[in-house]
C-alpha positions in Angstrom: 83.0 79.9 103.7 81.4 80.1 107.1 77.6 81.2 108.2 78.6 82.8 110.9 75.5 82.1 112.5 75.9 83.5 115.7 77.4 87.3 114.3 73.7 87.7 112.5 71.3 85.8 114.9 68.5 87.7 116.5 68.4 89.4 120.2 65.9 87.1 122.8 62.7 88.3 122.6 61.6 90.7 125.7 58.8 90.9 127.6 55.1 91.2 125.7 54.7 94.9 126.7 57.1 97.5 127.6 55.7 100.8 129.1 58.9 102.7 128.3 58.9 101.6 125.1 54.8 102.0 124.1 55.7 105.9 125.3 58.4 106.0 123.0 56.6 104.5 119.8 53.6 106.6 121.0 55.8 109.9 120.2 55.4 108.8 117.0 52.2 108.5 117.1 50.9 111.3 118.6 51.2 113.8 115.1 48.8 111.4 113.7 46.3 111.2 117.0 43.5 111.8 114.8 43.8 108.9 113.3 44.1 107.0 116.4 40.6 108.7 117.7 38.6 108.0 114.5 39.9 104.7 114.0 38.8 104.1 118.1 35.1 105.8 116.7 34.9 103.4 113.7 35.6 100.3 116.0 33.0 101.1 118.7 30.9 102.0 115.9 31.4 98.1 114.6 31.7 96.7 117.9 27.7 97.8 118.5 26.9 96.9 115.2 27.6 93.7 115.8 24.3 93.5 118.3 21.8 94.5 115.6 21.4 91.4 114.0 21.2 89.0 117.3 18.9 91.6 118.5 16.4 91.7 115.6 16.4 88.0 114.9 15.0 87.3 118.5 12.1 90.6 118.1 11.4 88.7 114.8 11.4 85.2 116.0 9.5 85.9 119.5 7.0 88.8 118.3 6.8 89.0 114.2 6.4 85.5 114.2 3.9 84.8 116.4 1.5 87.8 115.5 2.0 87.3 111.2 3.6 90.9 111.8 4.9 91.3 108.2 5.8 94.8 108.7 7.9 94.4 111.6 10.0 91.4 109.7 10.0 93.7 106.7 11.7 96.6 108.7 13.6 93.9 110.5 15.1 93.0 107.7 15.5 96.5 106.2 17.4 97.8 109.9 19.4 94.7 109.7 20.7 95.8 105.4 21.5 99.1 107.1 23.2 98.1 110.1 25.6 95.1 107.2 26.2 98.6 105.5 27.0 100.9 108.1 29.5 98.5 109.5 31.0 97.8 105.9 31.6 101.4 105.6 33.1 101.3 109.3 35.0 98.6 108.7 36.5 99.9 105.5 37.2 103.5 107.0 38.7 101.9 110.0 41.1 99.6 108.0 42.0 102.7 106.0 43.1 104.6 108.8 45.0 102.7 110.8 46.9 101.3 107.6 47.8 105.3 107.0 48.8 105.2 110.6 51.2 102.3 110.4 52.8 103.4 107.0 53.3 107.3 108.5 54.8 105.9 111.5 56.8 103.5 109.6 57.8 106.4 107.1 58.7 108.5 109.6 60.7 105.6 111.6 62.8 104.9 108.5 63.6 108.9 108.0 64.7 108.7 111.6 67.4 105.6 111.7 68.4 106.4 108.3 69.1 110.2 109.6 70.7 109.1 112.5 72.7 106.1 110.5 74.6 109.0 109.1 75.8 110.6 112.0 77.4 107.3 114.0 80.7 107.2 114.2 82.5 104.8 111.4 83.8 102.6 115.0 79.9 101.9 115.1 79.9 100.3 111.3 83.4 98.4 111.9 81.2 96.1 114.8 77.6 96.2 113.2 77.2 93.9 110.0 75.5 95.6 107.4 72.1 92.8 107.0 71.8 93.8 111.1 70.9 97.4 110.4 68.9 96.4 107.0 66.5 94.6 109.1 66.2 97.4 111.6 65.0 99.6 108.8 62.9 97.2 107.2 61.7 94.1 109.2 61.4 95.2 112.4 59.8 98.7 111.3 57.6 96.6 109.5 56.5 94.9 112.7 55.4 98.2 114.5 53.7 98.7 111.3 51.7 95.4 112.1 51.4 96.3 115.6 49.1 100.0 114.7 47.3 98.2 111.9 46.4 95.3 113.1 47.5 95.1 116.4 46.8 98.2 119.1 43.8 99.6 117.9 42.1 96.5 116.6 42.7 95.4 120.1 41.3 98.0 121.6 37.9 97.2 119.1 38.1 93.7 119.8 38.2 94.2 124.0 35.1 96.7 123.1 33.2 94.4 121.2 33.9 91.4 123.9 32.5 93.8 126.6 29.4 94.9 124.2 28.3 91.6 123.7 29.1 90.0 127.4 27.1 92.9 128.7 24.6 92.4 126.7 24.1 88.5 127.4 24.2 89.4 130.8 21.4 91.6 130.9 19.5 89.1 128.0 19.6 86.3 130.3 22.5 85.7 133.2 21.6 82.2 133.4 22.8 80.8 129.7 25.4 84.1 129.0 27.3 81.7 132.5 26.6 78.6 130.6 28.3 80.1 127.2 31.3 81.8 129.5 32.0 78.0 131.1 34.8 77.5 128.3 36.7 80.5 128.6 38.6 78.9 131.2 39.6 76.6 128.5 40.3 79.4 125.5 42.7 81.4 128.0 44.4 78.1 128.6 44.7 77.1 124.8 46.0 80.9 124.1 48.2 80.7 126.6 50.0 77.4 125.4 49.7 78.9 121.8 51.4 82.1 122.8 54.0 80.5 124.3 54.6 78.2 121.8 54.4 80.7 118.8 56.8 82.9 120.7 59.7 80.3 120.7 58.8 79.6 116.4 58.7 83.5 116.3 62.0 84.0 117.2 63.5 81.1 114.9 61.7 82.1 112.5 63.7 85.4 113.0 67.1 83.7 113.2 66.9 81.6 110.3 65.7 84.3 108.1 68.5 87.1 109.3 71.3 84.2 108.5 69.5 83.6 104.9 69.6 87.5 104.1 73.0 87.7 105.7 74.2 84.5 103.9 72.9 86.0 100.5 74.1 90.0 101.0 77.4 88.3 101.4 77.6 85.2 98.7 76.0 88.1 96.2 78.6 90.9 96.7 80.9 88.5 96.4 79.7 86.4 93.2 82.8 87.5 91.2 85.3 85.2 93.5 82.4 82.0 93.8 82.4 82.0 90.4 86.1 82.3 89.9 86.8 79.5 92.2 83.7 77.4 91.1 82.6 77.5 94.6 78.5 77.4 92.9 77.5 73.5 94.0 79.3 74.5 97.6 77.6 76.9 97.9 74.2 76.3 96.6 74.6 73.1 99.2 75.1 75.6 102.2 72.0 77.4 100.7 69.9 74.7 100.6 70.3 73.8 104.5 69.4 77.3 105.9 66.6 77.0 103.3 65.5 74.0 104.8 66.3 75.1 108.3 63.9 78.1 107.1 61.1 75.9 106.0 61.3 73.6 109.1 60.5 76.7 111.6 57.9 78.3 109.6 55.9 74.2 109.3 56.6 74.4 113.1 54.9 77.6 113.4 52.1 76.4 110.7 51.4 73.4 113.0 50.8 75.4 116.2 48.4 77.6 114.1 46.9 74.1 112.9 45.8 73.3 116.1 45.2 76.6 118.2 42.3 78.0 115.0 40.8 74.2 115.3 41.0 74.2 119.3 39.2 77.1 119.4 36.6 76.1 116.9 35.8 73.4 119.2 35.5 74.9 122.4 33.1 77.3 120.4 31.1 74.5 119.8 31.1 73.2 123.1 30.1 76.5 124.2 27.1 76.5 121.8 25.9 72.9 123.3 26.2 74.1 126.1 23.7 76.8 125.6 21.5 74.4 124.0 21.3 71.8 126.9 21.2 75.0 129.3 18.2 76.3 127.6 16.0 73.2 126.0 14.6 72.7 129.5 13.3 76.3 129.9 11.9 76.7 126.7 10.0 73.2 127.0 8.6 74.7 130.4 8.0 78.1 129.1 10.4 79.8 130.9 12.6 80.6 128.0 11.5 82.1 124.1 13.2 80.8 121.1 13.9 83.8 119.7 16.0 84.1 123.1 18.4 81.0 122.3 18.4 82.4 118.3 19.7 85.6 120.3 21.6 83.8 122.0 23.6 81.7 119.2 24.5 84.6 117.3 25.6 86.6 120.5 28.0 83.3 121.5 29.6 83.2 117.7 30.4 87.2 117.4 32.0 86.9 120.9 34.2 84.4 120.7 35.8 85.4 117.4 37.3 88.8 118.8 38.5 86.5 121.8 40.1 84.1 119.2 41.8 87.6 117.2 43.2 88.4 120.8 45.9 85.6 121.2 47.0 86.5 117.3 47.2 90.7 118.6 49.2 89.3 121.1 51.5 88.1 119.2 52.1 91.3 117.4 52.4 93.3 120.5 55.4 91.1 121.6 57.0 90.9 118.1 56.5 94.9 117.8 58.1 95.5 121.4 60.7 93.0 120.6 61.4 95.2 117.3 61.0 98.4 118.9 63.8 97.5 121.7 66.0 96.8 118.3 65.0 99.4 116.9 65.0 102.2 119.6 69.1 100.7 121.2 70.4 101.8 117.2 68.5 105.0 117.5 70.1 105.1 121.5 74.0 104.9 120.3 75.6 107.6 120.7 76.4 110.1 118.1 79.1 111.7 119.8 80.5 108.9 121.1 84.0 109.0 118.8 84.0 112.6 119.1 82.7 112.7 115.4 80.2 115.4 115.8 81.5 116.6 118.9 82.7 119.9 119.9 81.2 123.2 118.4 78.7 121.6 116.1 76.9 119.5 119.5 77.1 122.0 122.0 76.7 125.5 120.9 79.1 127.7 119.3 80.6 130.8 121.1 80.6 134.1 118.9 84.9 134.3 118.9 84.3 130.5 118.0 81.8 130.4 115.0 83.8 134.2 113.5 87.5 131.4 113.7 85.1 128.6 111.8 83.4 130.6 109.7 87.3 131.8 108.8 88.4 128.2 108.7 85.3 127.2 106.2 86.6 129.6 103.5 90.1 129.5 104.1 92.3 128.6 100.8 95.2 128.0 102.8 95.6 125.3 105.2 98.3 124.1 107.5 97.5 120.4 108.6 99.8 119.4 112.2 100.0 116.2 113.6 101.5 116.6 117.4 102.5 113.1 119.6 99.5 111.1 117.8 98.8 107.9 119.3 95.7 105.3 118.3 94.3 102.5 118.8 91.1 101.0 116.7 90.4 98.4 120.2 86.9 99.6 121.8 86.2 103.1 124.1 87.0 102.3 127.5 90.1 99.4 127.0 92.3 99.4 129.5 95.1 101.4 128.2 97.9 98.8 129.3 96.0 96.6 126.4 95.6 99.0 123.7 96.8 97.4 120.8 98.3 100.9 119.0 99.1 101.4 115.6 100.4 104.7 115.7 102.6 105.6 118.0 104.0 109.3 118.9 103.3 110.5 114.9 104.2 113.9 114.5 104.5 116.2 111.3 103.3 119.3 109.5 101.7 119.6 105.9 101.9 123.5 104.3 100.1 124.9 101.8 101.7 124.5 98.4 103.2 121.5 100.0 103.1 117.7 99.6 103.7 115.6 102.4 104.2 111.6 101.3 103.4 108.7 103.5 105.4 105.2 102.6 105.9 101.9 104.4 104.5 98.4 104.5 101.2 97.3 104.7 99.7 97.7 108.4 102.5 100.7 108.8 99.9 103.2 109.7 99.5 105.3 106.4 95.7 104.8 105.8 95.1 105.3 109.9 96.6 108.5 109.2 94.2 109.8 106.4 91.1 108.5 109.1 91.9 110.6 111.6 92.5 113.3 109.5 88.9 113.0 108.2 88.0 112.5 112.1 86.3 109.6 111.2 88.1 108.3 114.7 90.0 110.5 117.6 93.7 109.9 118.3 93.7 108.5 122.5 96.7 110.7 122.9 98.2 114.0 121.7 96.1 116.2 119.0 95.5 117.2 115.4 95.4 120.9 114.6 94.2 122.2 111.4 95.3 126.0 111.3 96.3 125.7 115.2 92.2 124.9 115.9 92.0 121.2 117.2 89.7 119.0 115.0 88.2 118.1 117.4 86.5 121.2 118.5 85.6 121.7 114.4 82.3 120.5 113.4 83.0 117.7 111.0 81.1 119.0 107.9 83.3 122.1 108.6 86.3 120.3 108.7 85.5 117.6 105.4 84.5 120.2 103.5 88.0 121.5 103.7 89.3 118.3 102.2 89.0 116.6 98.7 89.6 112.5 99.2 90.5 110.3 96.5 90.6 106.7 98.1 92.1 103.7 95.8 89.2 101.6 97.0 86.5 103.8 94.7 83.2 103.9 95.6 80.6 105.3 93.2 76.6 105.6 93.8 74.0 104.3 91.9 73.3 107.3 89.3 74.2 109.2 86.6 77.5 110.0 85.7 77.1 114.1 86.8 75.4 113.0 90.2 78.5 111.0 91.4 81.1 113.9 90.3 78.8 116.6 92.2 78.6 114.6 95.3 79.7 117.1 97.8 78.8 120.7 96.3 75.2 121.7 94.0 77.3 122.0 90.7 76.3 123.6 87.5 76.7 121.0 84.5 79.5 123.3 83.2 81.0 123.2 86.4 81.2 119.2 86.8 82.1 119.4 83.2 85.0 121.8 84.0 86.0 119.5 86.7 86.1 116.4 84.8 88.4 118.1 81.7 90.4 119.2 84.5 91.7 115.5 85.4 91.1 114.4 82.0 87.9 112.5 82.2 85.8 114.2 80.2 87.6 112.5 77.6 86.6 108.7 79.1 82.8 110.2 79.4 82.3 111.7 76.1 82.9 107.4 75.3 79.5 106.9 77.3 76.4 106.2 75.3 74.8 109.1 77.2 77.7 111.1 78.7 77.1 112.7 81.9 74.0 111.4 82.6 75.2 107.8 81.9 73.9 105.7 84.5 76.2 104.1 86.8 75.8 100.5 88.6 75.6 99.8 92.0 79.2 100.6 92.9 80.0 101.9 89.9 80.2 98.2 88.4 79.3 99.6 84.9 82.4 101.2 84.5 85.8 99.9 84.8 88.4 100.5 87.9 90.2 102.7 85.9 86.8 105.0 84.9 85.7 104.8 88.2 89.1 106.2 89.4 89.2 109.0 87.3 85.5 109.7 88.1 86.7 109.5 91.8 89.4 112.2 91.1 86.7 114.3 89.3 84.5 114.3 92.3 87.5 115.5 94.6 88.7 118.2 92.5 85.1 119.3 91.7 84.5 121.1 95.6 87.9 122.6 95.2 89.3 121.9 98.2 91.9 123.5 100.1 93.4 119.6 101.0 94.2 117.5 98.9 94.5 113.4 100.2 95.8 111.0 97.5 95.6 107.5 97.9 97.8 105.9 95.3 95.5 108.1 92.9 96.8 106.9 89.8 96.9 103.5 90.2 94.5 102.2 87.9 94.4 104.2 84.8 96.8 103.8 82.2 100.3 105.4 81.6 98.7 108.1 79.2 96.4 109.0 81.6 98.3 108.8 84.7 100.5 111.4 82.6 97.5 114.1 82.2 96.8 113.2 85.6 100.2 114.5 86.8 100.1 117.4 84.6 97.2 118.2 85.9 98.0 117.6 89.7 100.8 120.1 89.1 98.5 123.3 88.5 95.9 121.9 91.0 98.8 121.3 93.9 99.8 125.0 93.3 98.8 126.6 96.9 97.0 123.3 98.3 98.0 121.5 101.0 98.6 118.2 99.6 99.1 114.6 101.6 99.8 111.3 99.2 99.6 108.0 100.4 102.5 105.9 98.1 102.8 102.8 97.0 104.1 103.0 93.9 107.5 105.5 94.1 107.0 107.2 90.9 104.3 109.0 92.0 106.0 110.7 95.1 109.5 111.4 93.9 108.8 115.2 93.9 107.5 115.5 97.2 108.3 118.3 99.7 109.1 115.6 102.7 108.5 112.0 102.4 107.5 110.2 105.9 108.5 106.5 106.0 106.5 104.8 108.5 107.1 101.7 110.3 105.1 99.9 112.6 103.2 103.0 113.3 105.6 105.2 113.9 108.0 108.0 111.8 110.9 105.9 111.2 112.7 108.3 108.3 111.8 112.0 106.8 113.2 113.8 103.7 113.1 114.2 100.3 112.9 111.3 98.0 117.0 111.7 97.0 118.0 112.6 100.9 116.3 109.5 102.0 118.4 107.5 99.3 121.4 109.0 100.3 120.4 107.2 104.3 120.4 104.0 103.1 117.7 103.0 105.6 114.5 102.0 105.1 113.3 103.8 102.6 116.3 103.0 100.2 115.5 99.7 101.1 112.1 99.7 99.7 113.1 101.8 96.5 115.6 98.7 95.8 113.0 96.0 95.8 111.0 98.1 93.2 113.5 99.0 91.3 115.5 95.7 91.6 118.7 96.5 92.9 121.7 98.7 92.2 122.8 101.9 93.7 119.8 103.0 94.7 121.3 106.3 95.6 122.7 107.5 92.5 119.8 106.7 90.5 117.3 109.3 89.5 113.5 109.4 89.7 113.3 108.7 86.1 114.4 104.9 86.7 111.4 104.6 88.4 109.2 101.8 86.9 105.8 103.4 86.0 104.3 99.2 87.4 106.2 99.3 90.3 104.2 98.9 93.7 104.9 99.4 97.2 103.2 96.9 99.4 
């Protein structure tokens, strides 16, 4: 199988600080602004802290010293205990804070894509692979959470410290604070190269990593068919070089940290011999106290490790704004963009308006109407010379107490049918009415709640049994109960070591295809909705079941509107109008034994499941119960 490298690699990095992005993240700041000011307090409060000790150990050296003052060392040493546990204390309440910061801001980031993950149009998911919007939510949050906690604010306290202690060289002695500044020159240089450098690793990093979780979300989900076709040593191979492709960026990075920490280390040093040659002279000529240059030493080590810290924020500011750029263009695509949520629901309903949905909601009697229907799935805004449609001018009506069949080949159009019904996409041309009122001026929660889906392709939550079946209405437990004996499967959950509160794997994997469609069928009917869509509904469960399922369909048909996708022929033999679909468009309609009696398409396709014959003078009950309709 292919990586498919380029589908999951990372966007270029932007530029280290974005104003229009800072205001954004800063919305999310500002409920927690507190936090922001006491944090700023606690830093300043370190940041002057950090002067005690050079500050005593010159009165001590120059005056204690000299003059046997015992009791100035004594409360020398005492102020200098004091100041080590004030700044613990500031140090531990600053790193407290701005951790809460990060993780409420991250909290509340992760409410806010997942929130508006729900309400994108399903056109948004067919593009976007699924490991792309897992990293949104986790990595790159996880960089902004970097970028409050040890990035912004610590800034701010390191800048603050750097300006405490150059001022107060400066006013010390101007002299050797110039001599200790004469490798800053140097450090910006070093930083500079290490930014750059680290920026280039940073992204690879980012890219290697995205294509192992991508590689892995898919090799995973799919573990059933590796193992099947023994594909393991394949693809443990293609494994082991993104591994290694992993490893080798992050020893790339590793080395540029290697030599930037050491780099720095030395011009340090440098610095400090500098201050030593600088002042060896004075103090020999009296010009200069020791206790000065002891000063002085301290004061050159406390401010070049904030300088150091700098480069390393850095860093994190440009990884955060590259994240937040991510992050902020999924939480800028449109909402409304497929129509999905537009209409009433986005801008305001009218009183006459919100009386006819607040009719619809409750209605128990739906008429469905599909009038001159043409789609496309190609993007908004093709050219429509280039549209590539797949239906084409579709055009019936489903009654209450009615059932409507769709049939034809595989790519015909049936399933497209069922998604725009759902409005999970908008037809380009013509419209869908349900009770005369376009969908597409019906909020869609208005308009699913009128509908009860069973899909063939079942998909079941992680949870108990009762939590999958109750999906779309706060049941009682007698009322899932009730629904489940309806379609028989109270009878396959009564099997379950703990019955309705069995607990289901991710997918429903527990469970077999047949359980999970009867669980799916349980979940539909449980809402009792008006609709009722049927894809090939029976298709997995046995012949026994299939048979309660039918009997039971009957009652629950009974004044529903009712709209079966077919494959197999058994299942639709009894249908008020059958619509045979080809190549998108209505090619036949009738009953199951008018559309025999054609000998077109449909009879066609009833002879290669039922292999043969007069397909016209047989009745429904030659139909194969294993017969399927590709």
């Amino acid at each position: 199988m292919p990586e498919s490298a380029a589908y999951h690699d990372e966007d270029v990095l932007g530029k280290a600080y974005d104003g229009r992005l800072m205001r954004r993240l800063l919305r999310y700041v500002r409920p927690y602004r507190w936090l922001v000011v006491v944090s700023l307090v606690l830093l300043m409060l370190d940041g002057l802290l950090q002067l005690v000790g050079p500050v005593l150990t010159q009165r001590v050296i120059d005056v204690a010293l000299p003059h046997h003052d015992v009791a100035m060392a004594t409360r020398a040493a005492v102020l200098f205990a004091v100041s080590l546990a004030v700044a613990f204390v500031a140090q531990f309440g600053e790193t407290m804070l701005t951790t809460l910061l990060g993780q409420r801001v991250m909290r509340d980031l992760r409410n806010d894509i997942f929130a508006h993950l729900q309400r994108l149009p399903i056109r948004f998911f067919d593009r976007t692979p699924v490991g792309r919007l897992v990293t949104r939510t986790t990595a790159d949050v996880e960089s902004l959470n970097e970028l409050f906690t040890a990035g912004v604010v610590a800034g701010l306290g390191d800048l603050f410290t750097l300006a405490a202690i150059g001022i107060m060289m400066l006013i010390t002695d101007w002299r050797l604070a110039l001599a200790a500044f004469g490798v800053i020159p140097f450090i910006y240089l070093s930083s500079h190269l290490f930014r750059r450098a680290v920026r280039t690793s940073y992204r690879d990093i980012r890219t290697r990593l995205a294509r192992i979780n991508a590689f892995l979300q898919e090799r995973i989900s799919g573990m059933r068919i590796l193992q099947l076709f023994g594909m393991q040593r394949r693809e443990a191979a293609a494994f082991e070089r993104l591994n290694e492709r992993y490893l080798n960026a992050n020893l790339r990075s590793i080395v540029y940290y290697a030599v930037y920490f050491p780099t720095i280390e030395v011009l340090s040093t440098v610095a400090l011999a500098s201050l030593i040659v600088a002042s060896a002279h004075r103090v020999q000529m009296g010009g200069l106290l020791v206790g000065t240059v002891a000063e002085f030493l301290q004061l050159v080590r406390r401010f070049f490790q904030p300088l150091q810290d700098l480069s390393d924020k850095f860093n994190t500011l440009q990884q955060a704004m590259a994240a937040s750029e991510r992050i902020f263009n999924l939480l800028d695509e449109p909402e409304a963009a497929s129509g999905e949520l537009a209409g009433p629901s986005a801008v305001g309903v009218a009183p006459a308006a919100a009386a006819e949905l607040a009719t619809l909601a409750t209605a128990r009697a739906v008429t469905i109407a599909f009038e001159e229907v043409w789609f496309s799935y190609d993007a908004p805004g093709t050219p429509e010379s280039e549209l590539h449609w797949v239906l084409k001018g579709v055009s019936f009506e489903a009654c209450p107490g009615q059932t409507l069949a769709l049939v034809g080949h595989t790519g015909a159009g049936k399933t497209t049918i069922v998604n725009l019904l759902l409005r999970f996409y908008d037809p380009q041309r013509g419209r869908i009415t349900v009770n005369g009122m376009d969908t597409r001026y019906i909020p869609a929660s208005v308009l699913r709640g009128l509908i009860g889906y069973v899909q063939q392709d079942i998909f079941l939550f992680a949870g108990d049994v009762a939590g999958n079946i109750r999906l779309s209405a706060p049941l009682s437990d007698a009322e899932v109960e009730r629904a489940a004996s309806r379609v028989g499967a109270d009878r396959i959950i009564r099997r379950f070591p703990d019955g309705y509160a069995h607990p289901l794997g991710e997918r429903g994997g527990s469970v077999s295809v047949g359980e999970r469609q009867l669980l799916s069928f349980a979940r539909a009917i449980a809402a009792d909705p008006a609709v009722l869509v049927l894809d090939e509904a029976t298709s997995a469960v046995d012949s026994e079941i299939e048979a309660d399922i039918q009997r039971a369909l009957a009652e629950l048909m009974t004044g529903r509107t009712t709209i079966a996708i077919a494959h197999r022929l058994s299942t639709i033999v009894d249908a008020d109008e059958i619509l045979v679909l080809h190549h998108g468009q209505v090619v036949e309609r009738g009953t199951h034994r008018n559309l025999l009696t054609r000998r077109g398409l449909y009879e066609r396709l009833y002879r290669l499941q039922v292999g043969g014959g007069d397909a016209a003078h047989r009745g429904p009950e030659r139909l194969p119960a294993s017969g399927v309709l590709g």
